[in-house]
Backbone as CSV, one residue per row, in Angstrom:
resi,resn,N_x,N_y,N_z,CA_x,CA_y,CA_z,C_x,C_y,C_z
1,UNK,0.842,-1.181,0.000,0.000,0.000,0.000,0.888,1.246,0.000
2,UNK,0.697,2.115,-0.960,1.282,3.290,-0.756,0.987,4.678,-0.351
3,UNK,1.629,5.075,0.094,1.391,6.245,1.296,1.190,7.108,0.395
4,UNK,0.034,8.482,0.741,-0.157,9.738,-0.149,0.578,10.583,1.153
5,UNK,1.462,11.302,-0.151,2.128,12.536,0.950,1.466,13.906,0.469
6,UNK,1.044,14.491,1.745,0.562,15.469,1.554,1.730,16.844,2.079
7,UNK,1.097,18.128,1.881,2.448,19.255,2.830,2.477,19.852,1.468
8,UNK,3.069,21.118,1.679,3.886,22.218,0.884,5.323,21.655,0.441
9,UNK,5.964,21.058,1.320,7.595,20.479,1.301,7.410,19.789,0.143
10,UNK,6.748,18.040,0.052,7.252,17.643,-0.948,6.960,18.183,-2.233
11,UNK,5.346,19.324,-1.674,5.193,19.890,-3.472,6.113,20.819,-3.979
12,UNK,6.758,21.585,-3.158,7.783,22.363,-3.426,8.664,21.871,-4.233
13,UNK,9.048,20.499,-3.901,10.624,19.616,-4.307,10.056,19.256,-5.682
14,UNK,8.371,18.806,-5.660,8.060,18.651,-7.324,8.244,19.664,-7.859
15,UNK,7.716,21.128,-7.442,7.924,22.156,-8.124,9.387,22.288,-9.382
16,UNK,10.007,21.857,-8.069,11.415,22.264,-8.067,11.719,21.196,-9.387
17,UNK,11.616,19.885,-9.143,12.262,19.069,-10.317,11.600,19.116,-11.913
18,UNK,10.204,19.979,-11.516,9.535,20.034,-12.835,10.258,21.363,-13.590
19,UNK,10.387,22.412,-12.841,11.041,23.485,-13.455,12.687,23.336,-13.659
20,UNK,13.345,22.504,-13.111,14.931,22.331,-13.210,14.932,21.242,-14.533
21,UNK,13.927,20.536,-14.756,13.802,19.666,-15.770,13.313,20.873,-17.359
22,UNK,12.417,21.304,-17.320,12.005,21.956,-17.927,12.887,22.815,-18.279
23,UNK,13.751,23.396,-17.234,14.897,24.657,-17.776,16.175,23.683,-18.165
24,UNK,16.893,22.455,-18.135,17.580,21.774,-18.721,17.488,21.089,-19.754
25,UNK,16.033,20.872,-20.194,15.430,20.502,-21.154,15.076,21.660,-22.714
26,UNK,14.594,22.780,-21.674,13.691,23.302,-22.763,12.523,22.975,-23.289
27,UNK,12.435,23.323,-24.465,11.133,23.104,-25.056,10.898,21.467,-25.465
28,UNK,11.957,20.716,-25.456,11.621,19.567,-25.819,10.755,18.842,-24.867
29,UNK,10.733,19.424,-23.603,10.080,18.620,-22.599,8.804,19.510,-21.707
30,UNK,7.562,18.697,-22.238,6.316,19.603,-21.579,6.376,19.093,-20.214
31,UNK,6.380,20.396,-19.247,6.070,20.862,-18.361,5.331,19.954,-17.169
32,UNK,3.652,20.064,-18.052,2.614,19.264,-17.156,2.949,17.848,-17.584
33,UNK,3.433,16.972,-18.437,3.396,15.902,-18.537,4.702,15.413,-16.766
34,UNK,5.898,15.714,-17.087,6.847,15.988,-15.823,6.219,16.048,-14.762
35,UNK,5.558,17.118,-14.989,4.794,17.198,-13.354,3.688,15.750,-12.903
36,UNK,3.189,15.529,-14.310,2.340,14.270,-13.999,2.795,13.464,-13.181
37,UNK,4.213,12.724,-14.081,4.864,11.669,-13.459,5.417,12.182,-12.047
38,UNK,5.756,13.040,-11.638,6.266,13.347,-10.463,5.152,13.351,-9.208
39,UNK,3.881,13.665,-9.386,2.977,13.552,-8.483,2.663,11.773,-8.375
40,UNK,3.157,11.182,-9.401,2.468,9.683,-9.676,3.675,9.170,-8.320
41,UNK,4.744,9.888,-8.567,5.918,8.695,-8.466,6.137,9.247,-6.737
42,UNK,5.442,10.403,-6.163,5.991,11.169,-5.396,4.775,10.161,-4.386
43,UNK,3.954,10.128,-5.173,2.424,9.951,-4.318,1.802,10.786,-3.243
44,UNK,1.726,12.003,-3.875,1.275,13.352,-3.507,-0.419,13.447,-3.348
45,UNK,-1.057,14.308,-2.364,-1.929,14.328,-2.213,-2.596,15.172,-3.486
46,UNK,-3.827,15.114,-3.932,-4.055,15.746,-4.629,-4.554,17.773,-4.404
47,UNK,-3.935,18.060,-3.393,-3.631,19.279,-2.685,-2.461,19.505,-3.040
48,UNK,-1.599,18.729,-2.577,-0.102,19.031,-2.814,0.163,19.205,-4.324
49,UNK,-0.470,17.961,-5.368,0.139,18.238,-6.323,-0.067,19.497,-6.996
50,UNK,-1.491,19.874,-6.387,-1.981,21.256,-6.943,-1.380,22.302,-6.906
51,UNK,-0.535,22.338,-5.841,0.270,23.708,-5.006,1.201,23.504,-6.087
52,UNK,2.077,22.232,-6.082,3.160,21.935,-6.912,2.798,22.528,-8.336
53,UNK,1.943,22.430,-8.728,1.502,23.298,-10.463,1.072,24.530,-9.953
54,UNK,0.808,25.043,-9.181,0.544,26.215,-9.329,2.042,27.383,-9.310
55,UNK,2.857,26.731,-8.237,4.119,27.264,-7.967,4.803,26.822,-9.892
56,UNK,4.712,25.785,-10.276,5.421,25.383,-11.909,4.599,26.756,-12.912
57,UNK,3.274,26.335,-13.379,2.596,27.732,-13.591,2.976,28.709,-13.527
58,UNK,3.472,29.752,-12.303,3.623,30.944,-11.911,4.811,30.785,-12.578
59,UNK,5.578,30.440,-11.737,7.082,30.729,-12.147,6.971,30.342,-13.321
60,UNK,6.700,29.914,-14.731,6.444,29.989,-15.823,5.807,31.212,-16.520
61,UNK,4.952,31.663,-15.637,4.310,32.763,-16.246,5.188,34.169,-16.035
62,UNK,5.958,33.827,-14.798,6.425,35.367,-13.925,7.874,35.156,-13.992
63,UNK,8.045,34.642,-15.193,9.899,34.123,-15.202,10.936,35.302,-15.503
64,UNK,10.148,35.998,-16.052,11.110,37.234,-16.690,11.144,37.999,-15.323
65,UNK,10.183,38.701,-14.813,10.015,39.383,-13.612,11.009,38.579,-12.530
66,UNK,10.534,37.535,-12.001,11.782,36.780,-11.146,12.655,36.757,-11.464
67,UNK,13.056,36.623,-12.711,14.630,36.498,-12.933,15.092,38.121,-12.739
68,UNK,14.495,38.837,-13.250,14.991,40.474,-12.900,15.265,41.013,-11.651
69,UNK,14.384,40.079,-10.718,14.578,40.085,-9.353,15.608,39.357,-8.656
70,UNK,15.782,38.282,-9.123,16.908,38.020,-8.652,18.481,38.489,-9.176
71,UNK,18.546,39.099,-10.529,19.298,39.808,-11.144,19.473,40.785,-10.473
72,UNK,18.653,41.873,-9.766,18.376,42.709,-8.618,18.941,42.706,-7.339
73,UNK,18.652,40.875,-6.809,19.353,41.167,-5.321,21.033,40.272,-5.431
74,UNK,20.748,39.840,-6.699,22.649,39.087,-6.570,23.191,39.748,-8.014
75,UNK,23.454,40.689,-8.473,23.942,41.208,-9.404,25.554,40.820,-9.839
76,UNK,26.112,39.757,-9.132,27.609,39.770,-9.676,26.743,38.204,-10.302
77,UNK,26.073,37.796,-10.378,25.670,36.531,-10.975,24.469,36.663,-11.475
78,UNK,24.960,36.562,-13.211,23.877,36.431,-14.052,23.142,35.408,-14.332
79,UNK,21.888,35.585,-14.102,20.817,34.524,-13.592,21.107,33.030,-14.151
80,UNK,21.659,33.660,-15.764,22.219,32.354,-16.970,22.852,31.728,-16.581
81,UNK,24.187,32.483,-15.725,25.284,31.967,-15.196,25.483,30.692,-13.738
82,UNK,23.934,30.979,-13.232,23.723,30.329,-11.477,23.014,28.812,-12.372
83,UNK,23.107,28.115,-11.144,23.342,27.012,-11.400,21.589,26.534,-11.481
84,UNK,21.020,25.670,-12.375,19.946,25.563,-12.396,19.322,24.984,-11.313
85,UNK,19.882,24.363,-10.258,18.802,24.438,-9.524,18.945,25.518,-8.361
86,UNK,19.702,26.067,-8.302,20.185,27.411,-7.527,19.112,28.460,-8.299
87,UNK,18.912,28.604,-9.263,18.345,29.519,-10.284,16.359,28.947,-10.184
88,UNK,16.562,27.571,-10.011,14.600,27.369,-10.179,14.403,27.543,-8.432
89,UNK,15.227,27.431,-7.280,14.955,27.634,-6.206,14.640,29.184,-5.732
90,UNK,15.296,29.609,-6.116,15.202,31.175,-6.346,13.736,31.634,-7.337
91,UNK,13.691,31.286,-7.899,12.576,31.808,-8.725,11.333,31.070,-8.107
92,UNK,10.852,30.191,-7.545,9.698,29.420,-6.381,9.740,30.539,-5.730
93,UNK,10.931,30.634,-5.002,10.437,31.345,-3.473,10.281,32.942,-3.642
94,UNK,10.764,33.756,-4.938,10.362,34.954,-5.061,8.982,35.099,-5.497
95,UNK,8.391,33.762,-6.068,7.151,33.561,-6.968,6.141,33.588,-5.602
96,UNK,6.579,32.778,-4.554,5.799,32.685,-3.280,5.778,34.105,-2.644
97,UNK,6.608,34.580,-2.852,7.262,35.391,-1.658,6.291,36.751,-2.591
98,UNK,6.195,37.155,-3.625,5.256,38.301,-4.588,4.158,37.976,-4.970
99,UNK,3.468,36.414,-5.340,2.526,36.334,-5.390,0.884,35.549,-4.523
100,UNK,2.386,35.372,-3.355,1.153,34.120,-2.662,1.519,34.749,-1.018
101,UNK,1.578,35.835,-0.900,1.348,36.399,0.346,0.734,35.758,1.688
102,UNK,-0.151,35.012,1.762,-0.701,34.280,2.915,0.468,33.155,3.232
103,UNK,1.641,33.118,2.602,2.557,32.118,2.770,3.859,33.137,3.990
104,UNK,3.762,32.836,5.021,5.053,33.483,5.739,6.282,33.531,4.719
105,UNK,7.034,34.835,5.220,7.956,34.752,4.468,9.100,34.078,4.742
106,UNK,9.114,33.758,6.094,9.978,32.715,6.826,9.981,31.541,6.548
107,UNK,9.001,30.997,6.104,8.515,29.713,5.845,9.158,29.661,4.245
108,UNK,9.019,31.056,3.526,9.254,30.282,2.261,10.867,30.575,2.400
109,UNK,11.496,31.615,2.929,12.971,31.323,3.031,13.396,29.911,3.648
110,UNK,12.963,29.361,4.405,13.115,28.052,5.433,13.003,27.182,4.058
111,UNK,11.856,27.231,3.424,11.779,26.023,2.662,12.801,26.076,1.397
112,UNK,13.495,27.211,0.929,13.861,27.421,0.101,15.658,26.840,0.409
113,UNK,15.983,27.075,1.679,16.754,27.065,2.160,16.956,25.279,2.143
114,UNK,16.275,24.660,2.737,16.425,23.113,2.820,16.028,22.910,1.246
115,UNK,15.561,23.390,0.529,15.815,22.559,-1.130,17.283,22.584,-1.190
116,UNK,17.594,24.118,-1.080,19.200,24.046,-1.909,20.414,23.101,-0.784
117,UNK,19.947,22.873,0.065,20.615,22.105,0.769,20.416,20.628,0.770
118,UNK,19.253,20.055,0.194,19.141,18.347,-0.739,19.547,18.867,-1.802
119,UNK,19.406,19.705,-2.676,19.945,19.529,-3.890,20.901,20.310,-4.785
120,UNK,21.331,21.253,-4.379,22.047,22.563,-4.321,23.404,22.211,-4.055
121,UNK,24.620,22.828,-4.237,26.071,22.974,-4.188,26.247,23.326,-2.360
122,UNK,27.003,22.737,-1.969,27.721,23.713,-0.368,27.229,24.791,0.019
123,UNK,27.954,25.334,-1.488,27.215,27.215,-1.452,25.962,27.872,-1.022
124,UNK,25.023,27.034,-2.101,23.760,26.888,-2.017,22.913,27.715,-1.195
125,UNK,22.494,26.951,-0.126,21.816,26.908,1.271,22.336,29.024,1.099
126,UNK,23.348,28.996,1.824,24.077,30.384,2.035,23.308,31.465,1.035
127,UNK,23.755,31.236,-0.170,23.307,31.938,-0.993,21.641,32.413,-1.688
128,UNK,21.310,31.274,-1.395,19.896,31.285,-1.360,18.783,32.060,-0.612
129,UNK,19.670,31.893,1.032,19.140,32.310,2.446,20.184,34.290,1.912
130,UNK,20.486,34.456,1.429,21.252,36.010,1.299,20.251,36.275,0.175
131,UNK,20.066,36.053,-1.051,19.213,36.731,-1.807,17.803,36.310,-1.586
132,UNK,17.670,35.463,-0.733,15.545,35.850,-0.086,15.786,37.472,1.201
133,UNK,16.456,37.195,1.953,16.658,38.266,2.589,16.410,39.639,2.584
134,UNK,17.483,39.505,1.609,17.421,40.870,0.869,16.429,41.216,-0.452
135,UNK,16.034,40.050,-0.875,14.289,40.305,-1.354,13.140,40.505,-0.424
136,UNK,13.499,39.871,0.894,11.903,39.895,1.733,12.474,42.054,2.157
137,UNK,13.785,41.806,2.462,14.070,43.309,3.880,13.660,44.716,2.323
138,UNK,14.355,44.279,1.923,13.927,45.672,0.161,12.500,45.525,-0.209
139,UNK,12.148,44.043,-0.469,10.380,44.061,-1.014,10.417,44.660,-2.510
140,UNK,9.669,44.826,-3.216,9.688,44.376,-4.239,9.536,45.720,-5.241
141,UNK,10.048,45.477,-6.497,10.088,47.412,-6.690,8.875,47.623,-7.731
């Protein structure tokens, strides 16, 4: 019997592998199909997986804007240049952090913070937790 996981956490981490797939991929690889298999394989509640597309969605829709934003609070690193999943973690939690307001902003630095630390470089974690910061303390222009 398999367990349905429900929570923000693991939909986040789908978020996360549907858009790091999608941005290593490109256009060759749709989006919602990825996300399919990832809710199948994750065994996500059907809440969670929802959150998980809505966060894929946004940050799809609001990619240019996030990326300008994060171009904004880490300017010696061009968005092209950061590492893709350093780059789709960053773009979730500014997507949370500007468009989904009822979400603490602690919570989404916290969560943003433990992605890049399962899946992220050393660096990661650090860097991640410095440009939410200074996106939550500036706010948004």
């Amino acid at each position: 019997m398999s367990r349905v996981r429900s929570g923000r956490h693991p939909a986040r981490r789908l978020a996360l592998q549907t858009l790091f797939e999608s941005d290593f991929h490109g256009p060759l690889v749709d989006p919602k199909s990825t996300w399919e298999r990832g809710v199948h394989r994750a065994g996500l509640s059907e809440t969670a997986g929802q959150f998980a597309w809505e966060l894929v969605e946004g940050v799809m829709a609001n990619r240019l804007e996030l990326d300008t934003e994060i171009e904004r609070f880490a300017p010696e690193w061009p968005v092209a240049q950061l590492a893709p999943i350093d780059r789709n973690i960053l773009r979730i939690a500014l997507f949370e952090l500007r468009h989904q307001p009822d979400t603490p902003a602690a919570a989404v630095i916290d969560e943003a913070v433990e992605l890049a630390k399962d899946f992220g470089s050393e660096a990661s974690p650090k860097f991640v937790n410095g440009v939410l910061a200074s996106a939550v303390r500036e706010g948004p222009r």
